[in-house]
C-alpha angles and dihedrals in degrees: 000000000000112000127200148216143206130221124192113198122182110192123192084251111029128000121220136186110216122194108216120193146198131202137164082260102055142281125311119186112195112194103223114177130007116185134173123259105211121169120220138214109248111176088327105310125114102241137180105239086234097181087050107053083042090065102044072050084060105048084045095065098042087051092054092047088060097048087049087062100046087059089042086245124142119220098234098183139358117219120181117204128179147153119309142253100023119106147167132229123232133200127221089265087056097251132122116267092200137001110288106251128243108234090232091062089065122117136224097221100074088061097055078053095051096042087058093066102031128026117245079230096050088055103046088050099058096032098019091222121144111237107254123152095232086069119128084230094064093031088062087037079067099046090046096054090037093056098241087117096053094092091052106248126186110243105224123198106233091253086039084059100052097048084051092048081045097045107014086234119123121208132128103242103224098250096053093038088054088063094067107069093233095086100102091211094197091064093031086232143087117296107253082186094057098047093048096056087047107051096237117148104248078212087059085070123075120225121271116260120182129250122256092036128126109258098195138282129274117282128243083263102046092042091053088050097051092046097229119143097232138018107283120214122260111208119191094237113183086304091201110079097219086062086044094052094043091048088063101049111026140042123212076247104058126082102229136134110207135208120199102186122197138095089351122008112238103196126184148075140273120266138188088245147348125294110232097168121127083234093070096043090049080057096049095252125169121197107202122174108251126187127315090015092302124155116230104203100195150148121241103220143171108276137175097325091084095064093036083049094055095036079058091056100044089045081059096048094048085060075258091286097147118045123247089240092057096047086055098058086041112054088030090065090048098048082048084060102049130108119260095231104060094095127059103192149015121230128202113277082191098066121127092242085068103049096092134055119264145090091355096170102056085046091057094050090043088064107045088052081063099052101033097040087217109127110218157095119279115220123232093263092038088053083049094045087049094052094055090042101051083039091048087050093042092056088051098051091048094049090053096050092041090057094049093046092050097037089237128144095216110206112187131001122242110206124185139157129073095306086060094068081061100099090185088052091049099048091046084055091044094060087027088065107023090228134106114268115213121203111222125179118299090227089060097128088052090050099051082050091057094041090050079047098051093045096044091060093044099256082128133020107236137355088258089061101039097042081058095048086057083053084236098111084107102024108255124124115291112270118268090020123092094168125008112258118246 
């Protein structure tokens, strides 16, 4: 009979729960519910609207229960995935004990705190994190200090949080956990030693659990919401969306680098473990643990969000007339049409006057006027131009140095995410890099989630056969699917 499995993945724009499902034909994904992720303003400070985004979850995967059983399908097992680093605390009774923050709320201080007491090069070589305020580390470094720790709290990853919310079981599955600088990847634990330094409570972490295990299942209340007959199992799938994305699409064998465009842009390749050398700090390098104890070696960069950032400004300015969607299409084709040589120069879409939210556009143009010493005004398609250019060159630069610091010959590209469904993005990064770029399907990440899944409840017997019964072991579309069906 065809069985069927839910992914929940939360993106740092829109959340969607995808059904994917498995017959003894092929492999079918049904897009079931899309929904918007908007933060809110709560005191101040920039938030997720965590109830919010859990109950869009919910009718998701009611939804996707009902779609199972129109295709006599069984829904063998629910995985959340999401962004990394943010968390909430929760208190003994399971509630949150303040809002969840948004990682764009985060605040450099609290870096310059945490660097007196341990090196940025001490860290990295014990987590191999690259030092970023948004991290989970100096987020903590902030509730400690602010007393929101003093009740000891457990401090939940967001998909952490939702299993918990599905399952009532706290853990921090290994992927997600990896994301927060605290993971002493020598030991395979938390750093004591970390911890210690920074005044974080070692309590307010929950204990490790593997990827690829069985969370749970959902509780009298959750099932009742989701309308389903009987607890359905809730399985702890890469819960970092990045390990989710490079499970579908890559092997530790392969020789493969590997872009997941969207909101941000993780570049990089798999490696047998994780690279802890002051070379690879000095280069912004960030080792996180992928799928079947895999190492991911990447690069965290700007993605799509500078572009989405500027087509949101010039929707405002045009009394918001013409819709952000059609401007896209728009601009893009025309950027697509523009001569190679208009602009004389790329700029970083990584530097530090691009991180917030704000005139995007005249920042942008700021800093090509730097690089490039013309003096002039960039119009709409050459800014857009510009932000697939300088991301295209920044890929590439990422890709060389990965495969130097790995020591791997890297022979094609495998770009997913919604970046990926940019042509004029992929063929910049195809002469950018000089390798082949591969398409693969822009739910990829949705897809790894499902295959860790399948094979975690015994529908397959390993990732390696379930990821080719999707058709993604080499990151093209799944077999006998051209779109996903909505």
């Amino acid at each position: 009979m065809p069985v069927s499995f839910v992914a929940v993945d939360l993106g740092g724009q829109s959340g969607r729960v995808v059904l994917g499902t498995f017959t003894a034909d092929g492999f079918r994904l049904d897009e079931v519910r899309r929904f918007a992720n908007l933060p809110v303003l709560i005191d101040g400070v920039l938030c997720w609207d965590a109830e919010a985004l859990f109950g869009d979850t919910i009718e998701g995967i009611r939804e996707a229960l009902l779609r199972a059983a129109a295709l006599e399908s069984e829904v063998a097992g629910i995985a959340v995935d999401s962004w990394g680093v943010d968390y909430g605390l929760v208190d003994d009774g399971g509630g949150l004990v303040s809002p969840v923050r948004h990682y764009r709320a985060s605040e450099s201080r609290f870096v310059a705190w945490a660097g007196e007491r341990v090196s940025s090069a001490e860290a990295f070589s014990r987590t191999g994190i690259a030092e970023m305020p948004i991290n989970t580390c100096f987020q903590l470094i902030r509730d400690a200090q602010g007393g929101l720790l003093a009740g000891r709290p457990t401090a939940l990853l967001t998909p952490d949080l939702w299993t918990f919310w599905l399952t009532g079981t706290r853990g921090a599955e290994r992927t997600i956990a990896s994301t927060t600088g605290l993971l002493d990847r020598r030991t395979g634990d938390w750093s004591a030693e970390l911890l210690d330094r920074w005044g974080i409570p070692p309590e307010t972490l929950p204990e490790l659990v593997e990827t690829g295990t069985r969370a749970g299942q959902t509780t009298t209340a959750i099932t009742e919401r989701i309308g389903a007959g009987s607890p359905v199992p809730v399985y702890r799938a890469p819960a970092h969306d990045t390990a989710s994305a490079f499970a579908a699409v890559a092997a530790p064998d392969e020789r493969s680098a590997v872009i997941s465009c969207g909101t941000w842009a993780l570049v990089g390749c798999l490696t047998a473990g994780p690279i802890l050398t002051e070379d690879a700090r000095r280069a912004d390098f960030t080792n996180e643990v992928g799928a079947e104890g895999s190492n991911i070696l990447m690069r965290n960069l700007s993605g799509t969000w500078l572009l989405e950032e500027c087509l949101r400004t010039w929707s405002e300015t045009d009394d918001g007339d013409t819709a952000v969607a059609t401007l896209r299409e728009e601009l893009i084709a025309e950027a697509a049409a523009l001569d190679s040589s208009a602009l004389s120069a790329t700029i970083d879409p990584g530097a530090p006057e691009l991180i917030e939210r704000g005139d995007m556009p005249a920042r942008i143009g700021a800093l090509y006027v730097r690089a490039s010493g013309e003096s002039r005004t960039l119009p709409r398609v050459e800014i857009v131009r510009l932000i697939l250019e300088s991301l295209a060159a920044s890929f590439a630069d990422t890709i060389r140095t990965a495969s130097s610091l790995g020591d791997r010959d890297l022979a094609d590209v495998r770009m997913i995410g919604g970046g990926s469904r940019i042509d004029l993005l992929v063929r910049l990064t195809e002469q950018a890099t000089g390798l082949p770029v591969h398409v693969g399907h822009p739910e990829a990440t949705s897809i790894g989630n499902i295959c860790v899944q399948a094979a975690a409840s015994g529908a397959f017997p390993d990732l390696r056969s379930a990821r080719l019964a999707t058709g993604m072991l080499v990151g093209a579309p799944p077999r006998r699917q051209g779109r996903m069906h909505t």
